[in-house]
N, C-alpha and C positions, 0 to 999 in steps of 0.2 A: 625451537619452532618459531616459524615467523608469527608476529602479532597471535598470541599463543590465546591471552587472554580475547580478545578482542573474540575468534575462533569459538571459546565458550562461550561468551555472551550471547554467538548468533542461534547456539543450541539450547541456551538458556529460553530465547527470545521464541524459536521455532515448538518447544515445549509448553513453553504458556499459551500459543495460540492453539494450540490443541485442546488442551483443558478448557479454556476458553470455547471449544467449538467451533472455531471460526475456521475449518478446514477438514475435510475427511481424509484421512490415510494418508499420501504424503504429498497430495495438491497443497497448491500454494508454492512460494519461496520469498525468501528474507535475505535481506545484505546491512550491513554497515560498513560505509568508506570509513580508513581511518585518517583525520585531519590531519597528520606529520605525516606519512609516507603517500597517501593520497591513495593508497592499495584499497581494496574494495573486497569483503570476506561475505562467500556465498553461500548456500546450502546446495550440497550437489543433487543430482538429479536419481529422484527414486529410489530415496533410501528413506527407511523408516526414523523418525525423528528418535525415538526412543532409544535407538543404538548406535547414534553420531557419537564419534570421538573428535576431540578439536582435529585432528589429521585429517578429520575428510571433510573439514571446512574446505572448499577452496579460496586462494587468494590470486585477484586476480587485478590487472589493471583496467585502468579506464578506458581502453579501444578493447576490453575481454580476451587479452594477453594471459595465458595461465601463469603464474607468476611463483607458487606452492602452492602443490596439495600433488595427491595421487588421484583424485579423482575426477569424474567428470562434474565441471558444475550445471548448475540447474539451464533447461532450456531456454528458459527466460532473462537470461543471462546477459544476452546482449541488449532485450528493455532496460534492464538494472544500468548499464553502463550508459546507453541512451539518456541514462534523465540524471545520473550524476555529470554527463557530458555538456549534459545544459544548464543544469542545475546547481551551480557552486555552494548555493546554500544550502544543500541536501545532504546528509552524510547517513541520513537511514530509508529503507523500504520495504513495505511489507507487502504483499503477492496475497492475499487472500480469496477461496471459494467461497464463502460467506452464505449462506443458504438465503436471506432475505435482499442482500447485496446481489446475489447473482439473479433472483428472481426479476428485480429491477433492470439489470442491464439485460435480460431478456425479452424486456417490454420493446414496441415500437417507438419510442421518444426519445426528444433528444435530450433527455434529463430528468433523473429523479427530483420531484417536487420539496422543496426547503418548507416544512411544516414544524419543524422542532428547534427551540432556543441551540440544542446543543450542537445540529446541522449547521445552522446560519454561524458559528462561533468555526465550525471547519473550514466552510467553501465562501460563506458569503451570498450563499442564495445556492439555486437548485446544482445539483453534482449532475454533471456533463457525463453524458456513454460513448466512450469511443465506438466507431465502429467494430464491425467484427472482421475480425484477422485470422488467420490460421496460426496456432500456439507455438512457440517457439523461432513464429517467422521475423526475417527483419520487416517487414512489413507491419508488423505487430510493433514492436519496437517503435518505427518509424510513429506509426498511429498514435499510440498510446504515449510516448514524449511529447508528441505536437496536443495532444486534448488536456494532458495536463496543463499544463501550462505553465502559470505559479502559482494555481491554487495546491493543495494537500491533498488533495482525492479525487479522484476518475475510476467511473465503473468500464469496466471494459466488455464491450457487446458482444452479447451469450456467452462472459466469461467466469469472469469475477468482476474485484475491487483490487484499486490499489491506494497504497498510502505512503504521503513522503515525506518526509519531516527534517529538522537540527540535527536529529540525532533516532536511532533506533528505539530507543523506551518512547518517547514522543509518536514514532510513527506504528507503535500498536498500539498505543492509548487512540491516537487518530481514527486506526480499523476498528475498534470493541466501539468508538463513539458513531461510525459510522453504520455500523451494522444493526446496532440499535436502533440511529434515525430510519434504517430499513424498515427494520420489524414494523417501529410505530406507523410509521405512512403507510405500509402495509394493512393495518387493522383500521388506522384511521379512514381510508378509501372504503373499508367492506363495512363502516357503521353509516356512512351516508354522505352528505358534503364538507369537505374539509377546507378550512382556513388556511391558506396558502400564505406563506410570509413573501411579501414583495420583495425586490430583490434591491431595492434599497434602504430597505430597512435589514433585510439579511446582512447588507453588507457592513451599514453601520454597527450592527450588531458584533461583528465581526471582530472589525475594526476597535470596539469599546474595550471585548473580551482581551486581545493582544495586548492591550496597554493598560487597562484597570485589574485582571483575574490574576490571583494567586498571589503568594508575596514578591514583591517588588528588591 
């Protein structure tokens, strides 16, 4: 089977974001490109995570080429190719419904407020909301590659979140940090006024984290 392993890991990964919570029933989707064939491994569309076998990964290319699999991949399929398109340094993504995440990109603004150490270490100040798009469109796609940018996170308007990363393990750690900075901006608003981090200190913030945190 092509990139067999690779296949399990996306169902590994599509698994823990469940337990985690950060999706109901089978909203969301996940990919990992793989760096030597450059093939990109999806979760197909509306199937319960619980009963994937590596076979109904799809494997697909970078223009959303089916490449292997039997099944349909997910409809958000051609975003995912969209931001490896532009993204060379992406080879993970995570699609999440996020309940605190999603409440945010349902707000009028053009961006979730950067109040938490672990936000400012994501984006470098406030997480931008793409417009809203109809699911599955290229227009979605189009939207939501161009609002990312080269940050790691863009809530997607009245959708979800998305997260993009080095690698897959990287870009759920990025969603469980971001849904967090949800929740808390969330409580922190309904206790009274909140200390907004500026966005040049978010960034330096950012910036320190990348090249001081974890071992070296």
């Amino acid at each position: 089977m092509l990139l067999e392993q690779e296949r399990k890991h996306v169902i590994e990964i599509a698994l823990t974001i469940q337990r985690e919570k950060l999706i109901p029933l089978t909203f969301g989707n996940f990919s990992l490109r793989d760096p030597e064939t450059g093939y990109i491994c999806i979760t197909p569309s509306g199937m319960p995570y619980e009963t994937l076998h590596p076979s109904d990964i799809v494997v697909v290319d970078v223009d959303n080429n089916i490449v292997d699999g039997e099944r349909k991949p997910s409809i958000e399929a051609p975003m995912h190719t969209a931001i490896y398109r532009k993204r060379p340094d992406v080879n993970g993504i995570i699609h999440t419904h996020s309940t605190f995440c999603t409440a945010w990109a349902c707000r009028d603004i053009d961006g979730m407020p950067c109040i938490t150490s672990e936000a400012a270490d994501l984006v470098g100040g406030k997480v931008k909301v793409a417009e809203f798009c109809l699911p599955g469109s290229q227009e979605l796609a189009d939207v939501t590659s161009e609002a990312i940018g080269q940050d790691r996170a863009v809530l997607m308007g009245n959708h979800g979140a998305i997260c993009v990363d080095s690698d897959i393990d990287k870009a759920l750690k990025d969603a469980i940090v971001l849904e967090e900075s949800a929740k808390v901006a969330y409580y922190a608003f309904q206790m009274g006024d909140v200390n907004i981090l500026e966005d040049q200190i978010a960034e330096f913030m950012r910036k320190d984290t990348e090249k001081n945190y974890g071992q070296q």
